[in-house]
Jmol script that loads the backbone (N, CA, C; Angstrom):
load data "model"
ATOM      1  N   UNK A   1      60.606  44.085  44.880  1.00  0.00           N
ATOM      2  CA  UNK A   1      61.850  44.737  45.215  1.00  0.00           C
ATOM      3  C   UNK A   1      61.534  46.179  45.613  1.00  0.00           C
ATOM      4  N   UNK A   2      61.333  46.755  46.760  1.00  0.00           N
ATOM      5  CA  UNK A   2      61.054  48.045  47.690  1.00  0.00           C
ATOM      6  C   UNK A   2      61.989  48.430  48.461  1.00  0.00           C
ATOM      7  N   UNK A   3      62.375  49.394  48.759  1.00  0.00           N
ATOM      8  CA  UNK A   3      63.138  49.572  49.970  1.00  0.00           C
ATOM      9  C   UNK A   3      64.252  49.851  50.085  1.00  0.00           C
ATOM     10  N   UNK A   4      64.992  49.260  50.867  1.00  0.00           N
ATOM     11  CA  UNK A   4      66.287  49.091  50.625  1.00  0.00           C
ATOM     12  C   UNK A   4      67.093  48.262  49.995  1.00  0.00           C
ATOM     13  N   UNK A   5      66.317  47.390  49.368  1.00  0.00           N
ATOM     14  CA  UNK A   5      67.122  46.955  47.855  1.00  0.00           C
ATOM     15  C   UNK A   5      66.672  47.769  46.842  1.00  0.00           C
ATOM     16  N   UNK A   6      65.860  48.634  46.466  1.00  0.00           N
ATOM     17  CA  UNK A   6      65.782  49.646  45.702  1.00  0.00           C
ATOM     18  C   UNK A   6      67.323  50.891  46.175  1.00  0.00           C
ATOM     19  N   UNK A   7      67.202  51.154  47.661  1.00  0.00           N
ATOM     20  CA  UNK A   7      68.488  52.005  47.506  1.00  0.00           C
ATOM     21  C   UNK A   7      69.743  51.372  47.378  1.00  0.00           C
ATOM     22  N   UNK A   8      69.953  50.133  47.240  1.00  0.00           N
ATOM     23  CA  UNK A   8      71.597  49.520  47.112  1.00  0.00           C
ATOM     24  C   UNK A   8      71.829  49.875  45.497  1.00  0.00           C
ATOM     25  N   UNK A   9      70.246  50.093  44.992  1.00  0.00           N
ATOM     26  CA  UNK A   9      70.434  49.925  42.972  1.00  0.00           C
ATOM     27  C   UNK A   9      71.453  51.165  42.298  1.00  0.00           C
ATOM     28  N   UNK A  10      72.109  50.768  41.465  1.00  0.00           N
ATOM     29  CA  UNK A  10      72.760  51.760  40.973  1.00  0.00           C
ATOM     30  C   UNK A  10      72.219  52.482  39.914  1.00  0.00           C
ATOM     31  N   UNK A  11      72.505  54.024  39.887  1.00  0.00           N
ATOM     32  CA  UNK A  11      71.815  54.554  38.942  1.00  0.00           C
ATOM     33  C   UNK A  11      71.385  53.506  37.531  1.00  0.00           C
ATOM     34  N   UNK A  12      72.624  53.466  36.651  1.00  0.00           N
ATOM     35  CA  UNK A  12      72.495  52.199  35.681  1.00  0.00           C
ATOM     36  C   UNK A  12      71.461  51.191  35.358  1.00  0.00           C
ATOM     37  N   UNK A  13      71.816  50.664  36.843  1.00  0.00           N
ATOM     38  CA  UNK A  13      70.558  49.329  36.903  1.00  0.00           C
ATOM     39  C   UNK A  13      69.116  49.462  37.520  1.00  0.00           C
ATOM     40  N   UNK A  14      68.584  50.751  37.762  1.00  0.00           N
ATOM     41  CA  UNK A  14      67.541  51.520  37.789  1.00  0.00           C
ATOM     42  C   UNK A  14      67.025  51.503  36.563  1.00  0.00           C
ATOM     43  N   UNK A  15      67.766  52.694  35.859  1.00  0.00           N
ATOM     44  CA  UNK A  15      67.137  53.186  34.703  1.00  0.00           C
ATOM     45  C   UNK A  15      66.995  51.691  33.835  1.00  0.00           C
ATOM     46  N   UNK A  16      67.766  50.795  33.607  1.00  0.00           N
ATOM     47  CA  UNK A  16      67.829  49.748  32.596  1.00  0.00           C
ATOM     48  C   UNK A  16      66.632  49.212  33.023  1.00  0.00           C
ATOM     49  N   UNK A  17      66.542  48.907  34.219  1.00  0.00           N
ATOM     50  CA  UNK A  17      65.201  47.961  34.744  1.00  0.00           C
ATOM     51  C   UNK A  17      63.832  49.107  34.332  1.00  0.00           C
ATOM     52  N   UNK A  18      64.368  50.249  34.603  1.00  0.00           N
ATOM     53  CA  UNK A  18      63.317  50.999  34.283  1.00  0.00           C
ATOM     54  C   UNK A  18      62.834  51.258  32.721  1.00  0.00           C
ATOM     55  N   UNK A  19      63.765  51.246  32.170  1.00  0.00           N
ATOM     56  CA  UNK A  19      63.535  51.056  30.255  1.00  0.00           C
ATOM     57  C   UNK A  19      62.480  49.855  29.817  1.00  0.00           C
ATOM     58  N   UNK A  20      63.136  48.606  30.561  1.00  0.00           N
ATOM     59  CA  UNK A  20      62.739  47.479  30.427  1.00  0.00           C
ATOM     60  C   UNK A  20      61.097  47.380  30.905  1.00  0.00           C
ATOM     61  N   UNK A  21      60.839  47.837  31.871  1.00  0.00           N
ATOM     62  CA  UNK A  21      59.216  48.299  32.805  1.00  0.00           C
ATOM     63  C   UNK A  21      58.264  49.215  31.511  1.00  0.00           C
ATOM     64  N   UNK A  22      59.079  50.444  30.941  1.00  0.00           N
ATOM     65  CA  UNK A  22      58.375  50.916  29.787  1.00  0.00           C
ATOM     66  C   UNK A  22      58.182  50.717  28.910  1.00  0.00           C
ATOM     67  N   UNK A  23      58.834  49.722  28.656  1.00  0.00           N
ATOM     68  CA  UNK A  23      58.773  48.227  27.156  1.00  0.00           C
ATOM     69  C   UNK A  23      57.590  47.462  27.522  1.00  0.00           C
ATOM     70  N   UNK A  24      57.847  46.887  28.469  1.00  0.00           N
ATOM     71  CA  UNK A  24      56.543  45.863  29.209  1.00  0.00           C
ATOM     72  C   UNK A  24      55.023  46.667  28.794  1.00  0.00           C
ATOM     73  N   UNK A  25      55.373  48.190  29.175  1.00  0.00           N
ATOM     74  CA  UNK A  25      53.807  48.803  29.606  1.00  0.00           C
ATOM     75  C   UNK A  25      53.295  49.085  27.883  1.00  0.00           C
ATOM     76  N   UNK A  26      54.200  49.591  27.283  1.00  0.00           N
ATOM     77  CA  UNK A  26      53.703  50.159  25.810  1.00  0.00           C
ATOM     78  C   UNK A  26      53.292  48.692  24.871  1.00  0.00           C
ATOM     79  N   UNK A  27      54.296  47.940  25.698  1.00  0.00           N
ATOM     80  CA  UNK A  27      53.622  46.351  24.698  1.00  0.00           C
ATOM     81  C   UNK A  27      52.689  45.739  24.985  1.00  0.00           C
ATOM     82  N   UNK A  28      51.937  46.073  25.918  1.00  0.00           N
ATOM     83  CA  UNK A  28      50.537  45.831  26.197  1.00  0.00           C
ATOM     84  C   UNK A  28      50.590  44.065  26.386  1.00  0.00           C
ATOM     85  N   UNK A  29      49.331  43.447  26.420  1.00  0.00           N
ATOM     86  CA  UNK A  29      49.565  42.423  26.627  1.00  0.00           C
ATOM     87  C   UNK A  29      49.465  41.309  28.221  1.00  0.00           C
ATOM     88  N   UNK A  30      49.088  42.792  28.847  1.00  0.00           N
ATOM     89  CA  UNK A  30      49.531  42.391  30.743  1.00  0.00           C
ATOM     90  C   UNK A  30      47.963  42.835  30.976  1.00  0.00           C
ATOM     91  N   UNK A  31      47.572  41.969  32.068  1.00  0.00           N
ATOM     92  CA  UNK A  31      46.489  42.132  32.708  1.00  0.00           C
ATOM     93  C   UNK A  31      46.710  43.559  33.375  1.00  0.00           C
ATOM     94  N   UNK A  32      45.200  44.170  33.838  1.00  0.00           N
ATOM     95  CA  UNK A  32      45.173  45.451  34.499  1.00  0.00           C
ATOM     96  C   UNK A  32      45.869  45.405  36.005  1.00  0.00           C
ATOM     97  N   UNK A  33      46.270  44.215  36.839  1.00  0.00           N
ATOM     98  CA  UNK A  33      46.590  44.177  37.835  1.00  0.00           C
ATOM     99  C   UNK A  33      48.416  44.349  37.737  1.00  0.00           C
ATOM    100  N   UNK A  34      48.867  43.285  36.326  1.00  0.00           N
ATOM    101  CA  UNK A  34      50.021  43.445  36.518  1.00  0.00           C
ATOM    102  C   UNK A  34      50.881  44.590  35.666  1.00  0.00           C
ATOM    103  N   UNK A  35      49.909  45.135  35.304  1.00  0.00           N
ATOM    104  CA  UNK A  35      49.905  47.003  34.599  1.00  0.00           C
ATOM    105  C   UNK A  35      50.239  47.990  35.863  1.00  0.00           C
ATOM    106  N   UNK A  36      48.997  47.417  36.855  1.00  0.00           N
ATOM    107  CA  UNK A  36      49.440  48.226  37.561  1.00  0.00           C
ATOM    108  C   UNK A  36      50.531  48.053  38.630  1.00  0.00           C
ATOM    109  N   UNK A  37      50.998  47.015  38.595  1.00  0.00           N
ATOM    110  CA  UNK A  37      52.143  46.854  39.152  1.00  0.00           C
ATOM    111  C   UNK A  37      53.391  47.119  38.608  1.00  0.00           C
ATOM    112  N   UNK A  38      53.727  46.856  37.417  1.00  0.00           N
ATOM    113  CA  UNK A  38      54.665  47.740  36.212  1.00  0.00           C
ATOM    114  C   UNK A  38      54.329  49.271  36.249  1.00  0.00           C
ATOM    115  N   UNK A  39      53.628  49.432  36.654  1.00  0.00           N
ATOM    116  CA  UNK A  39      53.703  50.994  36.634  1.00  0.00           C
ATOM    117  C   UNK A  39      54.383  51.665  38.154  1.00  0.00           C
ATOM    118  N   UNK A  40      53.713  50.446  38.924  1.00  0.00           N
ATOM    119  CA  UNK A  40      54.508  51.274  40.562  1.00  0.00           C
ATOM    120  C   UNK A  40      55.717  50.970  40.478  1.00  0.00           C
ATOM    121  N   UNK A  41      56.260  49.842  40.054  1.00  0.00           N
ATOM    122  CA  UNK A  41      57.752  49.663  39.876  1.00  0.00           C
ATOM    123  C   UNK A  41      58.261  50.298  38.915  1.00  0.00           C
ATOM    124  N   UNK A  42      57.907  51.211  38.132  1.00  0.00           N
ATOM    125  CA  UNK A  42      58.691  51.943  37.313  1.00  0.00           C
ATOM    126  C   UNK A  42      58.584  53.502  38.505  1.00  0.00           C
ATOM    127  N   UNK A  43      57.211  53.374  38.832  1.00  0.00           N
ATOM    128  CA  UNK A  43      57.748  55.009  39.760  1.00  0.00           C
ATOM    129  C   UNK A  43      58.852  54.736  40.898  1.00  0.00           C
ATOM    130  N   UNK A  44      58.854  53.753  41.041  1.00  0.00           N
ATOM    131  CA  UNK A  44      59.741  53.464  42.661  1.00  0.00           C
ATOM    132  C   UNK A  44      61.274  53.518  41.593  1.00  0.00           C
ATOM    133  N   UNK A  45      61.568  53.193  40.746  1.00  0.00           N
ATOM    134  CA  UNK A  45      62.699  53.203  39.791  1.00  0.00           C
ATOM    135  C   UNK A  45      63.174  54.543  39.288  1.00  0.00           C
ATOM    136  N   UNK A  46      61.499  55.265  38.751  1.00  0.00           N
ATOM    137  CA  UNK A  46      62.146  56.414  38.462  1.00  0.00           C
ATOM    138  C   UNK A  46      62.765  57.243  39.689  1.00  0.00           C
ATOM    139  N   UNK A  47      61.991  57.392  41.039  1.00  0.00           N
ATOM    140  CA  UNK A  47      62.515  57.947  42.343  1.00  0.00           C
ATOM    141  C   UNK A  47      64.228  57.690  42.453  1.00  0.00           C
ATOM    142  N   UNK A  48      64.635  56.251  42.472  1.00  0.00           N
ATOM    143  CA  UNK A  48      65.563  55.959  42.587  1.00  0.00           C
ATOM    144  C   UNK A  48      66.430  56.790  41.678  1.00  0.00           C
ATOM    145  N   UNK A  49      66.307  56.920  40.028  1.00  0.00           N
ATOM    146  CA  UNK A  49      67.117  57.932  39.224  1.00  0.00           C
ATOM    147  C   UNK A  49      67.035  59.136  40.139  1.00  0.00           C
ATOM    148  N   UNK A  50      65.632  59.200  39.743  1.00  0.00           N
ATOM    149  CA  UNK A  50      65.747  61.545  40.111  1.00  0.00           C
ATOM    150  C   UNK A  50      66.724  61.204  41.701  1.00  0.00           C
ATOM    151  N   UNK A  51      67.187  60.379  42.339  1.00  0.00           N
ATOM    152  CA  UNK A  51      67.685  60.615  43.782  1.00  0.00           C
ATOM    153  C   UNK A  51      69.296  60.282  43.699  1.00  0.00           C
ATOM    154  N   UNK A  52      69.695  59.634  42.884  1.00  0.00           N
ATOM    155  CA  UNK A  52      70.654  59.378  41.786  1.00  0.00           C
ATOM    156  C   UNK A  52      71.386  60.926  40.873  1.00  0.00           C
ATOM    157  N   UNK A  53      70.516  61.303  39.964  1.00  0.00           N
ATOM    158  CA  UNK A  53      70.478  62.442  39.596  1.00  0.00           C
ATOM    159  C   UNK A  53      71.033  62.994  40.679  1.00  0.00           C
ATOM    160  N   UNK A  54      69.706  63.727  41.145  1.00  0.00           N
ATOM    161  CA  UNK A  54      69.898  64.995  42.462  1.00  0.00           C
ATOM    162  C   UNK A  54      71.383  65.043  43.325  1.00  0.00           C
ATOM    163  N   UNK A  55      71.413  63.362  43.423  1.00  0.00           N
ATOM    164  CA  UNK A  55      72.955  63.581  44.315  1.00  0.00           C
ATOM    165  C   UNK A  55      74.379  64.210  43.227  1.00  0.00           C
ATOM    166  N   UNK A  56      73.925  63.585  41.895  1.00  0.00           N
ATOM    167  CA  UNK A  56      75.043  64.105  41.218  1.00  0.00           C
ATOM    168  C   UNK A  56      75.418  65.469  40.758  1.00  0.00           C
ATOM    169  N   UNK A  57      74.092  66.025  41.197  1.00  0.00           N
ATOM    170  CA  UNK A  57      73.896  67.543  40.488  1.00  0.00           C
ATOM    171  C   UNK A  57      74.538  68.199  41.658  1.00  0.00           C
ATOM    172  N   UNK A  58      74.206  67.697  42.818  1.00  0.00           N
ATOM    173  CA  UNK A  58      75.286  68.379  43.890  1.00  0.00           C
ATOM    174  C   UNK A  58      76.629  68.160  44.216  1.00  0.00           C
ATOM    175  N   UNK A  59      76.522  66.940  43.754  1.00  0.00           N
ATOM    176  CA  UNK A  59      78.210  66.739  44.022  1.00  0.00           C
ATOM    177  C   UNK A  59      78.767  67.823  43.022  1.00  0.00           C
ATOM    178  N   UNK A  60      78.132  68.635  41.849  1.00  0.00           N
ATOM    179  CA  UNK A  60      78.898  69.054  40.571  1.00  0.00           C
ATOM    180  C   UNK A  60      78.752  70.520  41.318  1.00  0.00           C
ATOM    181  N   UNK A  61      77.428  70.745  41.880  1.00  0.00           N
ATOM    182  CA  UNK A  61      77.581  72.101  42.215  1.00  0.00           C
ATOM    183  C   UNK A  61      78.334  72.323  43.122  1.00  0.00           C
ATOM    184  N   UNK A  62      79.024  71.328  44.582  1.00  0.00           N
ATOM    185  CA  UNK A  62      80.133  71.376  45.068  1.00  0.00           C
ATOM    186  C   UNK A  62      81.447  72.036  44.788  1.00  0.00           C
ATOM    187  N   UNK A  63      81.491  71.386  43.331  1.00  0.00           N
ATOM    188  CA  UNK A  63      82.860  70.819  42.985  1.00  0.00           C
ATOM    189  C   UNK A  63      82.973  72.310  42.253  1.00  0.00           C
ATOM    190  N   UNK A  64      81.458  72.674  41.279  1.00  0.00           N
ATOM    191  CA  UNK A  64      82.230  73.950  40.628  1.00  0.00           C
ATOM    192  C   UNK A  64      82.042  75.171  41.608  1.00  0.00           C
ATOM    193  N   UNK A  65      81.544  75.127  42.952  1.00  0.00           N
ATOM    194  CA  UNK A  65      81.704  76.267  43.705  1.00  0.00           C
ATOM    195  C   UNK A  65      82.639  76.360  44.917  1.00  0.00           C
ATOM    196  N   UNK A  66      83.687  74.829  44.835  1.00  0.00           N
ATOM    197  CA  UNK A  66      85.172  75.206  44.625  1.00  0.00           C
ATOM    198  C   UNK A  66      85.897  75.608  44.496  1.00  0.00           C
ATOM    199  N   UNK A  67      85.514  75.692  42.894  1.00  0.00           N
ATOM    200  CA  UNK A  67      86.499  76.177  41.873  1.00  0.00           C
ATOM    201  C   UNK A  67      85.903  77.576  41.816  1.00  0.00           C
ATOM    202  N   UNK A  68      85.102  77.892  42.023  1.00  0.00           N
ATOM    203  CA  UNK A  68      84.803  79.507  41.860  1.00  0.00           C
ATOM    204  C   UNK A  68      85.528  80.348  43.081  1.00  0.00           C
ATOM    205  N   UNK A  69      85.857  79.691  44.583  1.00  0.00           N
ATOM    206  CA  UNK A  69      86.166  79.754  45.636  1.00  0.00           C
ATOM    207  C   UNK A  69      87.429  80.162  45.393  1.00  0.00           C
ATOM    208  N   UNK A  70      88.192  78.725  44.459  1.00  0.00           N
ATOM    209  CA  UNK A  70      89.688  78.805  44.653  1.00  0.00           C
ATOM    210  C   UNK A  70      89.710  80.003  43.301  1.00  0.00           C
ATOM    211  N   UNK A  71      88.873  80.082  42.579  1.00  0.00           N
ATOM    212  CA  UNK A  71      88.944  80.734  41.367  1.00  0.00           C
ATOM    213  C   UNK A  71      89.087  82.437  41.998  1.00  0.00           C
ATOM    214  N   UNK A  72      88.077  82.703  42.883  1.00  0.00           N
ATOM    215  CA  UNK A  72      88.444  83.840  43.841  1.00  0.00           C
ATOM    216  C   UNK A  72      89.639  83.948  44.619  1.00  0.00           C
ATOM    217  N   UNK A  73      89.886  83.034  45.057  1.00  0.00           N
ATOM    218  CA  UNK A  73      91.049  83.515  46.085  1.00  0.00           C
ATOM    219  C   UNK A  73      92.069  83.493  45.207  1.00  0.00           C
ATOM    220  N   UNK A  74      92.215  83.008  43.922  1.00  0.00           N
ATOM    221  CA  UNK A  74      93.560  83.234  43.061  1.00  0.00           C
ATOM    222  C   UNK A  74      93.659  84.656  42.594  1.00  0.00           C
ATOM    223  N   UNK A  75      91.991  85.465  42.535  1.00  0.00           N
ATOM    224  CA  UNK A  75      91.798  86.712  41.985  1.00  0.00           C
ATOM    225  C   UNK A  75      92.817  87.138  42.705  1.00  0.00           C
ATOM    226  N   UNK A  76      92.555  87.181  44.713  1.00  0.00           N
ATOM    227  CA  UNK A  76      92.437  88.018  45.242  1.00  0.00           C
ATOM    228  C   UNK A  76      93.900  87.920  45.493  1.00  0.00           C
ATOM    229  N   UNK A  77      94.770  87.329  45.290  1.00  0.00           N
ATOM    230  CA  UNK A  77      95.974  87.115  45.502  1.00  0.00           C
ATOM    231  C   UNK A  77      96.621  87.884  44.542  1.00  0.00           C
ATOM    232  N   UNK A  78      96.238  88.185  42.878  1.00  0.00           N
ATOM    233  CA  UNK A  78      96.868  88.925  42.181  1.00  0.00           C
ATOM    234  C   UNK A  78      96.361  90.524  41.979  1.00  0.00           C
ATOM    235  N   UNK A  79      95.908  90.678  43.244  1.00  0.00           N
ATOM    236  CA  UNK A  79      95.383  92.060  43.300  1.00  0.00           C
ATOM    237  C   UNK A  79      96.227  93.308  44.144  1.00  0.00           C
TER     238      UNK A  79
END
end "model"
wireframe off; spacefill off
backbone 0.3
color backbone group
């Protein structure tokens, strides 16, 4: 799973699949090949969060420099 079924994933079902990938790796038990394949699918997962993240951190810095906007122009109105 690469690509663009990695970007349809929702934050949620990233990280869960990704919890689940760091369970796999700490429980040992997996050949070195499919180690290292649990490990690229957890980086391609974590990407997907931090890009997840990142969008939400802007939508917030949007939203509160808005409100600092409208928060100004209410100043400037009672001046």
């Amino acid at each position: 799973m690469t690509g663009k079924v990695d970007e349809a994933l929702g934050y949620e079902q990233a990280r869960d699949e990704l919890i689940e990938v760091v369970r796999r790796l700490e429980a040992g038990g997996t050949t070195l090949e499919e180690s290292l394949a649990l490990w690229e699918r957890g980086e391609e997962l974590a990407k997907v969060c931090r890009r997840w993240l990142e969008g939400a951190r802007a939508r917030l810095d949007a939203a509160l420099a808005g409100e600092d906007a409208a928060d100004g122009d209410a100043a400037g109105d009672e001046e």
